[in-house]
C-alpha positions as CSV (number, residue, x, y, z in Angstrom):
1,X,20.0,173.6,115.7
2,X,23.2,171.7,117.1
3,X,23.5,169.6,113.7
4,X,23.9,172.8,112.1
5,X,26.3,174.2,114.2
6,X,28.5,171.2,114.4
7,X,28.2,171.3,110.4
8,X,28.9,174.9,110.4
9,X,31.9,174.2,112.1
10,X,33.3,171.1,110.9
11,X,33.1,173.0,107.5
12,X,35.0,176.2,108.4
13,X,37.8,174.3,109.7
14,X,37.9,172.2,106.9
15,X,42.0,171.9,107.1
16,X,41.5,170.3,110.4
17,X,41.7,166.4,110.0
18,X,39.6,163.9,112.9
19,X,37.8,167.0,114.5
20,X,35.3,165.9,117.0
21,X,32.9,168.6,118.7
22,X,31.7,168.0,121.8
23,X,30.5,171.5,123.2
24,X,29.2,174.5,121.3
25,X,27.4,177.6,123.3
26,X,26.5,181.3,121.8
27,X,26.4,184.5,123.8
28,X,25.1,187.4,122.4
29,X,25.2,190.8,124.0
30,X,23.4,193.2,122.3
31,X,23.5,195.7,124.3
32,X,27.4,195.8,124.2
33,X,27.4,194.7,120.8
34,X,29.7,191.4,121.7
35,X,29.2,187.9,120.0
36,X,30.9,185.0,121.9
37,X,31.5,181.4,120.7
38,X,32.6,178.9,123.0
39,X,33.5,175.7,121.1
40,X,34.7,172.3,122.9
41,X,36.5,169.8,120.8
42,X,39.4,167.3,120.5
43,X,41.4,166.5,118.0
44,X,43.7,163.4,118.7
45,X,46.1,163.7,116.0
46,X,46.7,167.2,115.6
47,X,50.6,166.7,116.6
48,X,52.8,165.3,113.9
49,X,55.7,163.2,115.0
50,X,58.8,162.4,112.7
51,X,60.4,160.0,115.1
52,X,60.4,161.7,118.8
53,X,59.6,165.5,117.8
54,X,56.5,166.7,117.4
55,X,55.0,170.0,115.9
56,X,52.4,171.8,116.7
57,X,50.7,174.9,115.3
58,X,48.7,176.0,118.3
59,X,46.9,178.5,116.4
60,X,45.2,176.1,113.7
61,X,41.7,177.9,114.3
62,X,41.9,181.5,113.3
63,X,45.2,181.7,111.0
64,X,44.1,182.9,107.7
65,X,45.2,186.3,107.6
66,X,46.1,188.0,103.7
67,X,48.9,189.5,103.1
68,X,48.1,193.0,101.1
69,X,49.6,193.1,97.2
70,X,52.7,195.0,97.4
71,X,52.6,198.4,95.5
72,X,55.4,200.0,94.4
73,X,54.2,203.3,94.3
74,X,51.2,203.6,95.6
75,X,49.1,206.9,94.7
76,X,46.3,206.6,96.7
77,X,45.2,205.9,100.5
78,X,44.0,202.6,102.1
79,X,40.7,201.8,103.8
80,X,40.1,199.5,106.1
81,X,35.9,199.3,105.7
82,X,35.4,197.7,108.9
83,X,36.6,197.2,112.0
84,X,37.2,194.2,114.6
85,X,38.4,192.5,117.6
86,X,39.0,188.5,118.0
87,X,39.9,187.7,121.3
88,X,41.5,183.7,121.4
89,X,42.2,181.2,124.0
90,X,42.9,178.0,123.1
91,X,43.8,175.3,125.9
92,X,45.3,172.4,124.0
93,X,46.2,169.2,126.6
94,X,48.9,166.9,125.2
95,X,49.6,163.3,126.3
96,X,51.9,162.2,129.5
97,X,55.3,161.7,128.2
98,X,55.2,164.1,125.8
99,X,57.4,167.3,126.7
100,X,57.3,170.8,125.4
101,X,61.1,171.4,124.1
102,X,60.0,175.2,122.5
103,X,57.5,177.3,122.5
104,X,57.7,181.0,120.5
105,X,58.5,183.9,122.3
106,X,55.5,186.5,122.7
107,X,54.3,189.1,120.4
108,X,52.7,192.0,121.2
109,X,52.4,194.7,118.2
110,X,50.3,198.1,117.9
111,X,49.6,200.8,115.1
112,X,47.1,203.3,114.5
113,X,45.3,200.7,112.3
114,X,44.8,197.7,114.7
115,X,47.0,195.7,117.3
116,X,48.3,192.1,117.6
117,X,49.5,189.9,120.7
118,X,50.4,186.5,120.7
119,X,51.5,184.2,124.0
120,X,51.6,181.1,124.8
121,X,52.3,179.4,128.4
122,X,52.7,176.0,129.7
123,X,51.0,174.5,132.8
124,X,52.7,171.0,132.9
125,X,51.3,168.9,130.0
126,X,49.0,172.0,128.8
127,X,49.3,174.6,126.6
128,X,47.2,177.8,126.4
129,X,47.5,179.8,123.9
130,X,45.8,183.7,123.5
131,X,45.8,185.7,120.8
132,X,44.2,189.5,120.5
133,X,43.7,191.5,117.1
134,X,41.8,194.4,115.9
135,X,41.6,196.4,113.0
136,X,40.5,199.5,113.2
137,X,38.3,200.6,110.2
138,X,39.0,204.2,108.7
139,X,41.4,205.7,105.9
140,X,44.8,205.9,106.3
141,X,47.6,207.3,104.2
142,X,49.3,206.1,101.3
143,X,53.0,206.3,102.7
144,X,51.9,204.2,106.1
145,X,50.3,201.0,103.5
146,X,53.9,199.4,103.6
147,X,53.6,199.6,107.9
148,X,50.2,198.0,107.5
149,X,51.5,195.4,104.9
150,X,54.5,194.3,107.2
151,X,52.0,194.5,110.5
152,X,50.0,191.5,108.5
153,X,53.3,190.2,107.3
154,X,54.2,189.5,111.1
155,X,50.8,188.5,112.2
156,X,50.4,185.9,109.7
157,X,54.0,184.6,110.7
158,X,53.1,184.5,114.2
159,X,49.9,182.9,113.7
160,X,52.0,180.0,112.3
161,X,54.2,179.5,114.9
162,X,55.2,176.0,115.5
163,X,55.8,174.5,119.5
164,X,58.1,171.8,119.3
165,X,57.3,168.8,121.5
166,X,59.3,165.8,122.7
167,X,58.4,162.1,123.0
């Protein structure tokens, strides 16, 4: 039921302080094997403002990527035991006044293992943010684990990107 849902949520994105949900709908396509979640929410005071700059982490939903252990010498492949693809667009609305002074450049990344793209535009006080990743499950050698630790390395760095905003 909707409590539930709202519970689910308000849960998983525990680190998110004064989040209000005001929309949550479910598609499921079987046939193409395709879940989709379309969430509504605000959350007034996700900027933080040290006198007139602001920060803003536009990806604060789906930014807990791990880093793989670094080996030294690794003996033996990896394995990547399933695969998946999250397709993100957040559209975050920021009050008049407030101006965008920086926003990250865009990402786009691709390996045998999965793919990452990151990009953010501006449409006058709004921000929309997208973000595409996959993993592709399978086994891959031993001498390409360092690639695949440094592909995580910069998705976890761009998933923490910071806009800067100005009062």
């Amino acid at each position: 039921d909707s409590d539930d849902k709202e519970k689910y949520y308000k849960r998983y994105w525990d680190n998110i302080n004064d989040l209000r949900i005001t929309d949550i709908n479910f598609e499921n396509d079987k046939e193409h094997v395709k879940f989709t979640e379309k969430v509504k929410l605000e959350v007034p005071n996700i900027i933080n403002f040290t006198g007139d700059t602001g920060l803003l982490i536009p990806n604060f939903f789906n930014n807990r990527i791990n880093i793989p252990d670094r080996y030294r010498n690794r003996t033996t492949p990896f394995y990547i035991s399933r695969g998946f693809e999250n397709i993100d667009t957040y559209t975050i609305e920021f009050p008049e006044g407030v101006t965008v002074d920086y926003i990250p450049d865009p990402v786009k990344e691709s390996h045998e293992y999965g793919m990452y793209e990151m990009q953010i535009e501006q449409n006058g006080n709004t921000l929309v943010y997208h973000r595409k990743m996959s993993l592709n499950a399978g086994t891959y050698p031993k001498d390409k684990y360092d690639d695949f630790r440094n592909f995580m390395r910069l998705i976890s760095k761009s998933d923490s990107a910071k806009v800067v905003l100005k009062k």
